[in-house]
N, C-alpha and C positions, 0 to 999 in steps of 0.2 A: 844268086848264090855267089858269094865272095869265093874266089879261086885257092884253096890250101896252095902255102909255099911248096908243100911238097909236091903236087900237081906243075907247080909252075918250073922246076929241075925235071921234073918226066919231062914234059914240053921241051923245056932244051936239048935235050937227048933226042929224044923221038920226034923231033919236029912235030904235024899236024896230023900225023897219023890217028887212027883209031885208036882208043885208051877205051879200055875195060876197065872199070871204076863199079866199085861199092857205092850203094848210097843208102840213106838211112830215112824214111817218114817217119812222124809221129802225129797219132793222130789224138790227141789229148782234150780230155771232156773234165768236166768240173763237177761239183757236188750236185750242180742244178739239173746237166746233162747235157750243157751247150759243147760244141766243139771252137777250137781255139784257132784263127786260125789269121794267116798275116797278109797286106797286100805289097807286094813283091816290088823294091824299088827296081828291077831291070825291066818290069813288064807293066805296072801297074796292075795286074789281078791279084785279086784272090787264092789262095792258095793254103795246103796244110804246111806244115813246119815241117824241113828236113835239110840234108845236108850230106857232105861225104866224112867217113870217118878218118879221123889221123892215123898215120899208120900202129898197127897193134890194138886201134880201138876197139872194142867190143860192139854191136848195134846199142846193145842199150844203151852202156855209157855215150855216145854219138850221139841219139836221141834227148837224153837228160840234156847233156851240153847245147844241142843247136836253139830247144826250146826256151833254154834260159840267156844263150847270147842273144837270141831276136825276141823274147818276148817279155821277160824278166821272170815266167813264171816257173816254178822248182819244179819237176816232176818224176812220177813214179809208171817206168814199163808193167805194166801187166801180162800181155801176150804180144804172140806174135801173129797180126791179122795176114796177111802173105807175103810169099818171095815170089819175086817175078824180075827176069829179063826184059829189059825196055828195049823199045825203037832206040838206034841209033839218032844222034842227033849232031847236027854241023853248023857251030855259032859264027857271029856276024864275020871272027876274023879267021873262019875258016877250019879250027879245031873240029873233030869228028872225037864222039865220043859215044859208050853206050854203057848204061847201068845197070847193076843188079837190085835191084831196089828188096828191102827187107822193112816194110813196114809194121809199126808196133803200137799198140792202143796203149794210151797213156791215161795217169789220172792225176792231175794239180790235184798240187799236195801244200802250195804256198808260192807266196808274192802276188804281185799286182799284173795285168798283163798291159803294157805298154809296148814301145818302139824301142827297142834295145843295142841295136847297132845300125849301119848303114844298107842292110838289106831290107828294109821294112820303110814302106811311106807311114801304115798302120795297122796295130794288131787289134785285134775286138772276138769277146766270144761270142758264137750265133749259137739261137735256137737252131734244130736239127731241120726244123720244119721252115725255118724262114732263112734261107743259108744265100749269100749274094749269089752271084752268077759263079761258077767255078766249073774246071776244065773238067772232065772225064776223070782225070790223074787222081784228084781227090775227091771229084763223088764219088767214086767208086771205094773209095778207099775207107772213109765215113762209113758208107753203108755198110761195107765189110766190117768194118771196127761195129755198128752196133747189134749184128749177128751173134747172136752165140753159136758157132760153128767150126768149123776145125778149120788148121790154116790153108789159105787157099794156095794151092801153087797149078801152075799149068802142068795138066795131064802127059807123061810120056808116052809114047807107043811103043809097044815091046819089041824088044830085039828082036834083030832078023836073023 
């Protein structure tokens, strides 16, 4: 995932501290039912489509946008499969960061799915059942999008 400019002005400010960030899944299936999904030029995997939003953006409008700058293809949010707080994570130059993730089932509505900018080696739709290797992050994520179920969020414990 390419770094928003504005990401990179927090950084100068805040040095390498923890940064609380938004982040936005899409998890986007076709007319056929495959899911769409891209192999990640910082890692080589597998992966679903997402990104962080600019500031003021909505999730969905985030969604629509990352899926058509990485993959060319137009899409439409339908719901919202869950919100969850992620593991903190601390990249190669030291940044510590930790996301709110708002993931949303998507449905291509139009275009071709190719490689669309420089985060993608390659995008390609998979069958649900024949899906390459992928992390946790997005099968799980998948499976939840093909649920008709209400949105998942981690359970509170009630107040003390």
């Amino acid at each position: 995932m390419a770094t928003p400019d504005f990401i990179r002005t927090i950084r100068a400010d805040a040095g390498q501290q923890l940064l609380w960030l938004p982040g936005v899944t899409a998890i986007v299936f076709d007319d056929e039912g495959r899911v769409l999904l891209g192999r990640r030029s910082d890692n080589g995997r597998w992966s679903a489509i997402g990104g962080i939003p600019e500031p003021g953006e909505q999730p969905a409008e985030c969604a629509v946008r990352e899926v058509y700058e990485e993959t060319a293809v137009h899409c439409v949010p339908e719901r919202v499969v869950l919100v969850q707080a992620l593991e903190k994570v601390t990249y190669d130059n030291g940044d510590i960061c930790q996301y709110m993730d708002t993931t949303l089932r998507c449905r291509a509505v139009g275009g071709e799915a190719r490689v669309n900018d420089d985060e993608s080696l390659e995008v390609a739709w998979f069958d649900v059942d024949a899906l390459p290797e992928l992390h946790e992050f997005s099968l799980s994520r998948i499976k939840r999008a093909l649920a008709d179920e209400p949105t998942w969020f981690e359970p509170a414990q009630p107040a003390q």
